[in-house]
N, C-alpha and C positions, 0 to 999 in steps of 0.2 A: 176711137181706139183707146184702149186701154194703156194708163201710163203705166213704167216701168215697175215692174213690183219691189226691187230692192230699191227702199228708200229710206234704210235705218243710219245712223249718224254714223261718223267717221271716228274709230276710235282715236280718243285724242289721249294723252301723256299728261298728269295733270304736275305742268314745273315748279321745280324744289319754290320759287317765291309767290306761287298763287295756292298751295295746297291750304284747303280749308280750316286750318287751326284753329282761322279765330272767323266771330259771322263777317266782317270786313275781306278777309282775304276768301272766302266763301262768294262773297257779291263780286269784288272783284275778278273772280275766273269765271262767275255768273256773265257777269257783261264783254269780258273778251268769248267766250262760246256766241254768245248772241251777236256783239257785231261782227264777228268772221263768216258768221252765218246770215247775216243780213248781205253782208258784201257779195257772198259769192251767190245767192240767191237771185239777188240784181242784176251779178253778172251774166246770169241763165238767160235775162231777158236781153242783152244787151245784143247777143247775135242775130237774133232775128230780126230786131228793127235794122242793124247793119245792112241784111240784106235787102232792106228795102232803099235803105240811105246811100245804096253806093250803085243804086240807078239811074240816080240826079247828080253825083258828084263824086270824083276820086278819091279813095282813102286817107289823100298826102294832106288836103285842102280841110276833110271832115278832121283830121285829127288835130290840125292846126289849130280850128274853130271852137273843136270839143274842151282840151285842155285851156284853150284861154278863159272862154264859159267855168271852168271847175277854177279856173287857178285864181278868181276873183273872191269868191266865196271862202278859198282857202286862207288866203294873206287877209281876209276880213277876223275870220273868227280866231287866226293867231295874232296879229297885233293886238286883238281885243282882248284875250287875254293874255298876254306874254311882256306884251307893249315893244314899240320902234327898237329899245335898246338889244332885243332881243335878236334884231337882224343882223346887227354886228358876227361875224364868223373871220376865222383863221383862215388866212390865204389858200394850208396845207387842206384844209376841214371842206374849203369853199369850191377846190378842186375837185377833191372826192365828191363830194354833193352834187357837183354841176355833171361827173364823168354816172355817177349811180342816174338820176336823176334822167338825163342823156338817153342811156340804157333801159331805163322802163319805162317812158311814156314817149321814145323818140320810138325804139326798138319794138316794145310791144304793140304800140298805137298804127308804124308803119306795116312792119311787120306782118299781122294778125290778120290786117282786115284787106290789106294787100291778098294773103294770102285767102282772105276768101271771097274776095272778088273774083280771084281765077277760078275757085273751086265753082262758082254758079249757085245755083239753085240750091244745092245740098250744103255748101259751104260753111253754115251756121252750124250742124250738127256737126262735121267735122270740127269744125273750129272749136267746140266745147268740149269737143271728147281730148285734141290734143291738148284742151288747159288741164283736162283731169291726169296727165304725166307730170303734173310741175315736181308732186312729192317725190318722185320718182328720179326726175331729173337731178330735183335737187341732192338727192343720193349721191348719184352719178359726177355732181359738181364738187360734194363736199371730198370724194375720195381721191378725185384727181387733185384736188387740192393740199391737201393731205397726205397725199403719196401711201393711199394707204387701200387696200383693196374693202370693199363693203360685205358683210357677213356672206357666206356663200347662197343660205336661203335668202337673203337678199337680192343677192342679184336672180336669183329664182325670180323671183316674186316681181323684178322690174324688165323681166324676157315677159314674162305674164301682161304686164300691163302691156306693153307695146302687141302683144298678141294681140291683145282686144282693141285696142286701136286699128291694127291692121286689118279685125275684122268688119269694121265702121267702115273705113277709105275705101272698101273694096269689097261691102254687103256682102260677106258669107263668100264670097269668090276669089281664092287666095290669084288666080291664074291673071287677075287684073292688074296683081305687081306687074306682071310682064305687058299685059296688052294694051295696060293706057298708063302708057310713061308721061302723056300730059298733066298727071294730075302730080307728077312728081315735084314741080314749081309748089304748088299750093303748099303742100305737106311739107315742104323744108322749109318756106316760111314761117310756118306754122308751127314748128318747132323750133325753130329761132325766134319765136316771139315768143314763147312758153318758159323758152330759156332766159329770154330777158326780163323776164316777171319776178324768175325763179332767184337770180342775180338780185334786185333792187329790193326785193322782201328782204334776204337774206344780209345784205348790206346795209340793214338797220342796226345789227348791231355793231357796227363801227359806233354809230351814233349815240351811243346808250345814254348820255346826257341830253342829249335831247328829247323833247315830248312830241308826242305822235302829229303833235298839230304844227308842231317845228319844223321837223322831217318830212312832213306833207308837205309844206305851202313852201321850203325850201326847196326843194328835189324838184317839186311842179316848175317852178319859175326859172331855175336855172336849166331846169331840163327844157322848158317851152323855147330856150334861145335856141336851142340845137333843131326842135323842130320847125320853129318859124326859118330857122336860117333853111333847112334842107329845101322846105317848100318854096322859099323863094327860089333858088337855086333853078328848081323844077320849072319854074314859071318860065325866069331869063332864058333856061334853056330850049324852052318849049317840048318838054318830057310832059307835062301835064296843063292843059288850058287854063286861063281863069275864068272862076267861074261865073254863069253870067245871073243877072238879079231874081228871073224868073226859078234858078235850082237853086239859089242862096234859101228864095223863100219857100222851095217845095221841101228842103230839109230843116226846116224851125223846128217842128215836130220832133225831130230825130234828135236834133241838137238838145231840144231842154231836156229827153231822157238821157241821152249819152252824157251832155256835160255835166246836170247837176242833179242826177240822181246815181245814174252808174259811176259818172267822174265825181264829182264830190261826195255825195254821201257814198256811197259806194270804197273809194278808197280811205276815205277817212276812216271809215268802219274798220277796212282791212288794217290798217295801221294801227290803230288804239286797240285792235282784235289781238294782233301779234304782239305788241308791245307787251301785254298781260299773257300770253299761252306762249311766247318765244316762237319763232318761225317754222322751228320744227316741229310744233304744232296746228300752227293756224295754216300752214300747206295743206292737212291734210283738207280742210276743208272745200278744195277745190273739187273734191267729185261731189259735189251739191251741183256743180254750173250745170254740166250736162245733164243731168234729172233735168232741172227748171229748161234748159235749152229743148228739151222731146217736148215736154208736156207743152211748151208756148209755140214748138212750130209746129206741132201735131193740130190747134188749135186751127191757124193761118192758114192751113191745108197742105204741108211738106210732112210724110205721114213716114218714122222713119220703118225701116222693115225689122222684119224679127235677129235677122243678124247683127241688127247695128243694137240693137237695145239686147243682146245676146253678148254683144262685143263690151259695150257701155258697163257692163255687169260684171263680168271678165276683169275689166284693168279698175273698177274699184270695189270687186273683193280682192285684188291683188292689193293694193295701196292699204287695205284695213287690214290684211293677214300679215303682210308686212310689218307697222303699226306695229302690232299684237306680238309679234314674233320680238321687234329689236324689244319693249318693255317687259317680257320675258326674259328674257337676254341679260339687261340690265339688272333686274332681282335678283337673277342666278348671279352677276358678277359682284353685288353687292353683298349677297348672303355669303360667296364663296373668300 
């Protein structure tokens, strides 16, 4: 099958401290384009192997293992360059870190693949299309925030996107909201993990003194206590088995992509990506995942149909006309 033919970039905002003035801040916006773009590339593949790794073992257990795998590699190459002194943090600081941290590798790691566990077989493809609402979401997050309503062709443009989502979850056949309310579980996790993405990106900038490699391997580690705690939890309570040596070792495979490509390289990308393009840029880069997610399970033999890669199309020219419209927007307010 032929992959999706919209595959041109996400227009991005170029911010007031990377604009090309000088060839330094030129390279600079150069390498946050490339690692947000490496990140969310990676991330395209990361669903599909999911749905092979969550044949052998629960999402609670894989996510446990993934982040331990990434969070080793992360305290390596920030003590390396930052050094011990550098772990020292503020009680108030160590809070927020642990409660952000919590939120996007507890929240999106259960979340996400929980949710596509239920979804089956298709699960992957859905699962990329709801990462491609995170710009969207994050709209949606800054206004409530804010108390402040978001441009009207905005909210335009973010009915749009979830249009085309709802065209994915339910291939061209709107009547499926109604006739398979099972799949209703999937799709709100999956949306709550999108949303927890959308939270821990955007909650870097509390941290603006810290560097990308700080914010990584902090937020990793204190966020890992909340997930090693739930999974234990899970264990005592017997919500989920432990798992036994024969599926430890049928997901190794899985783990070295998940932990230390998608999970370390992978988020460290997104991190040093954002830090240089501000979050309200490197979001937009999330409709890269579902491109890379069709073309890798179109590969594996999950072949999506013309509605879903009709739908995939849909919510990211919604997220780039959006883009296009607020930096319009902004010219018009600066010239007026």
């Amino acid at each position: 099958m032929n992959a999706p033919q919209r595959v041109g970039m996400p227009a991005v905002a170029v911010p007031a401290s990377a604009k090309p003035g000088t060839a330094r801040a030129g390279n600079n916006y150069l390498i946050g384009l490339l690692c947000c773009l490496v990140a969310t590339v990676i991330w395209g593949g990361m669903f599909p192997v999911m749905t092979d790794a969550l044949r052998h073992t629960d999402p609670f257990t894989f996510t446990s293992l993934r982040y331990l795998i990434a969070g080793v590699p992360f305290l390596g190459i920030f003590l390396h360059k930052e050094g011990f002194a550098a772990l020292r943090i503020r009680g108030r600081q160590a809070a927020l870190a642990w409660l952000v941290g919590s939120i996007g590798f507890a929240g999106f790691g259960f979340l996400v693949f929980w949710g596509q566990q239920k979804a089956g077989r298709e699960g992957a493809l859905i699962a990329s299309i709801m990462m491609a609402t995170q710009p969207m979401l994050g709209l949606v997050v800054s206004a409530i925030a804010k108390r402040v309503l978001p441009p009207k062709y905005s909210i335009f443009f973010v009915l749009l996107s979830f249009f085309g989502v709802i065209l994915v979850i339910t291939k061209g056949n709107l009547s499926n909201l109604i006739n398979a309310p099972q799949s209703y579980a999937a799709n709100i996790l999956f949306i709550l993990g999108a949303l927890s993405w959308v939270i821990y990106t955007f909650s870097a900038q509390y941290f603006t003194e810290w560097s990308p490699f700080k914010y990584t391997a902090i937020t990793t580690w204190l966020g890992l206590t909340t997930v090693v705690s739930v999974n234990l939890v899970l264990y005592l309570t017997h919500e989920v088995p432990l798992p036994t040596a024969p599926e430890l070792v049928a997901i190794v495979p899985h783990l070295l992509y998940m932990g230390l490509v998608a999970g370390f390289v992978g988020v460290l990308c997104w991190n040093v990506g954002n830090k240089i393009l501000t979050p309200l840029n490197g979001v937009l880069f999330m409709d890269v995942v579902p491109l890379t997610t069709f073309i890798v399970s179109s590969i594996s033999g999950v072949i999506p149909e013309h509605s879903q890669i009709f739908g995939a199309c849909v919510t990211g020219a919604a997220l780039v006309m959006n883009n296009l419209y607020l930096r319009a927007r902004t010219r018009k307010s600066i010239r007026a």
